[in-house]
N, C-alpha and C positions, 0 to 999 in steps of 0.2 A: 787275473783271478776271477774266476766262476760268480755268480748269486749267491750259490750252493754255498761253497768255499765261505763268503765275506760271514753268510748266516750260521753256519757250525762255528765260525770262531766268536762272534759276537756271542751265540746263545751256551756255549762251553758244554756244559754237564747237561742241561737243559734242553738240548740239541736232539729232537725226534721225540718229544713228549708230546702229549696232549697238551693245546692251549689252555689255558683258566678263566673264564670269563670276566670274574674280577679276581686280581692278584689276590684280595687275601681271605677268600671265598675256595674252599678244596671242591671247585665245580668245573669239572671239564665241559668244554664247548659241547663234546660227544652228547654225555651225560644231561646237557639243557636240550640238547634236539629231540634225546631219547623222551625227556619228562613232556617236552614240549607236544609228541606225537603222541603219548599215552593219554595228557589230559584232553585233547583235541577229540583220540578216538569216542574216551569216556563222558566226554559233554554231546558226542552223537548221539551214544547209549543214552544217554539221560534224557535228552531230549525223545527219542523215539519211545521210551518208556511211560514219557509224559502223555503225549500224543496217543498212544494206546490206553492209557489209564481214563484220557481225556473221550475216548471214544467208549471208554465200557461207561461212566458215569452217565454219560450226556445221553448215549441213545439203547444200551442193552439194558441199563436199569431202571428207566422209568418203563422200560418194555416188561420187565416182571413185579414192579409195580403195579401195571394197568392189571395185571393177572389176579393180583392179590388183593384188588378192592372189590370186584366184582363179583 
C-alpha cells in the first residue's frame, strides 16, 4: 500500500483539506502565508512612507522655512 493510500485512510473525511495551523484555530496554513505576505508587504509601505515623510521634514521644510524668515 501506497503513502497516499495509508494517509486518505488515516485522515477519512478530512483527506485533501487545507491543514490548520493550530487544530482549534479555523486558520488554514494557506490563509497564515497569505496574512503573513500582506503584512510583510504593508510594513514595506509603512516604512517607505516614513523614510519619505522623514525626507520632506528634515530637508524641504526648513527649506521653506529659510524663505519665510527672511
Amino acid at each position: 500500500m501506497g503513502e497516499s493510500k495509508r494517509r486518505k485512510q488515516s485522515l477519512g473525511d478530512r483527506y485533501g483539506q487545507d491543514q490548520r495551523v493550530v487544530e482549534w484555530l479555523p486558520l488554514t496554513k494557506k490563509q497564515a502565508e497569505d496574512f503573513y505576505k500582506w503584512t510583510t508587504k504593508g510594513a514595506w509601505i509603512g516604512i517607505g512612507v516614513m523614510a519619505g515623510l522623514w525626507v520632506t521634514v528634515r530637508f524641504i521644510g526648513p527649506t521653506f522655512g529659510w524663505w519665510t524668515v527672511q
